[in-house]
N, C-alpha and C positions, 0 to 999 in steps of 0.2 A: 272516378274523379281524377287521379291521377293519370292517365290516357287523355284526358280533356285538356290537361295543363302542359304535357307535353306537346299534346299536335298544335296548341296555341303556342305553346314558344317557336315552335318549328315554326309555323305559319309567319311569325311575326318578322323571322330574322330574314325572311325573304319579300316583305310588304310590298306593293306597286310592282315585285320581278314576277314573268313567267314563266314557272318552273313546274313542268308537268309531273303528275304521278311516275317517279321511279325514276325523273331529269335525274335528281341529285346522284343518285349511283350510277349514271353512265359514262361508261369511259370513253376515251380517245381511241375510235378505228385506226390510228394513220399506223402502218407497219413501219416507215424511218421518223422515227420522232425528230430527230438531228436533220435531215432535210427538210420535214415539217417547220423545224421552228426556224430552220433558217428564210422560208418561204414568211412565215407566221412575222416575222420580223419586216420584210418589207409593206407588208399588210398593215402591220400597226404602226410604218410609220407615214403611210400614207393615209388611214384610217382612223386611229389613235392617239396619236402624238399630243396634236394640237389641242386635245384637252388634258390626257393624262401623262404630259409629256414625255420627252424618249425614255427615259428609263422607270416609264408607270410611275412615277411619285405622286403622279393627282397636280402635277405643278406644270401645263401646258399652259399656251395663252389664251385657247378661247374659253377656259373657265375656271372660277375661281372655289368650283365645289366636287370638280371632279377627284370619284376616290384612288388613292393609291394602292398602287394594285400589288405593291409588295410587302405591303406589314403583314405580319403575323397571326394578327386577329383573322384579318380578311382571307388567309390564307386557309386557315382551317377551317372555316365555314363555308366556303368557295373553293367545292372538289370540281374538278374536270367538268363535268356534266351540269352544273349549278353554273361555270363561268360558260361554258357553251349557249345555255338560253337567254344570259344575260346579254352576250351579243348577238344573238341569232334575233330577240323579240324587243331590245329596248329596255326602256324605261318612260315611262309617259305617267306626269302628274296633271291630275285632272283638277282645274279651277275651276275658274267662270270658262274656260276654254281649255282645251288640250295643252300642256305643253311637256315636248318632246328631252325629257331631262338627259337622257342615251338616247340614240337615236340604235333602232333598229337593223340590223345588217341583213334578214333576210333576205330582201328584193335587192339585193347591191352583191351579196358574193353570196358562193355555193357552201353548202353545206363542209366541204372538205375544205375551202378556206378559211373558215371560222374554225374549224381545227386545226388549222395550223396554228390560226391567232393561240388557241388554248396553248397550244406547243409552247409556244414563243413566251408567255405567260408564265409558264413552270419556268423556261429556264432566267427570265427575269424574277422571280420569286427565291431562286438560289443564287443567282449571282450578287444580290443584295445582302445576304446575312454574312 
């Protein structure tokens, strides 16, 4: 019973994201994290920005629900590999029609630029506390 209650709260705190078996625990390949996140930096401000504005607060202008990507809560539930599938696959809420709440990065950048994005991530995530 308790196995069942846990892989539900697991399940829950990731709802509508794609997050494969074993996502959560993968880490960042890029051997210069510091060049990564400097790369990972122009990536999300030309990828990013405009909804979770420059410094990830969730306060860009084309929306008014994007999350901020430097609190605390978000931080700890959202290891490397967790924020990797969340820009690699999106976010799509399904109504009477699809809509695209994160838009997916797979078809748009390589696998290794979305790790820089994760780079760039981490070091917006300390530079805020």
């Amino acid at each position: 019973m308790l196995l069942a209650v846990v892989t539900a709260d697991a399940a829950a705190q990731y709802q509508g994201w794609l997050i494969p078996p074993g996502g959560r625990d993968e880490r960042s390949p890029v051997t210069s994290a510091r060049s990564a996140a400097t790369k990972g930096k122009a990536l999300f401000a030309a990828n990013c920005a405009r909804c979770h504005g420059p410094e990830g607060k969730g306060n860009g202008t084309d929306s008014d629900h994007a999350a901020d990507l430097t609190d605390d809560l978000r931080s700890s539930i959202n290891p490397e590999g967790v924020l990797f599938y969340k820009v690699w696959n999106g976010h799509a809420v399904q109504l009477r029609v699809q809509i695209d709440d994160m838009p997916a990065f797979k078809d748009t950048l390589t696998r290794d630029d979305v790790w820089a994005l994760v780079e760039h991530l981490k070091v917006l995530r300390t530079t805020t506390r």
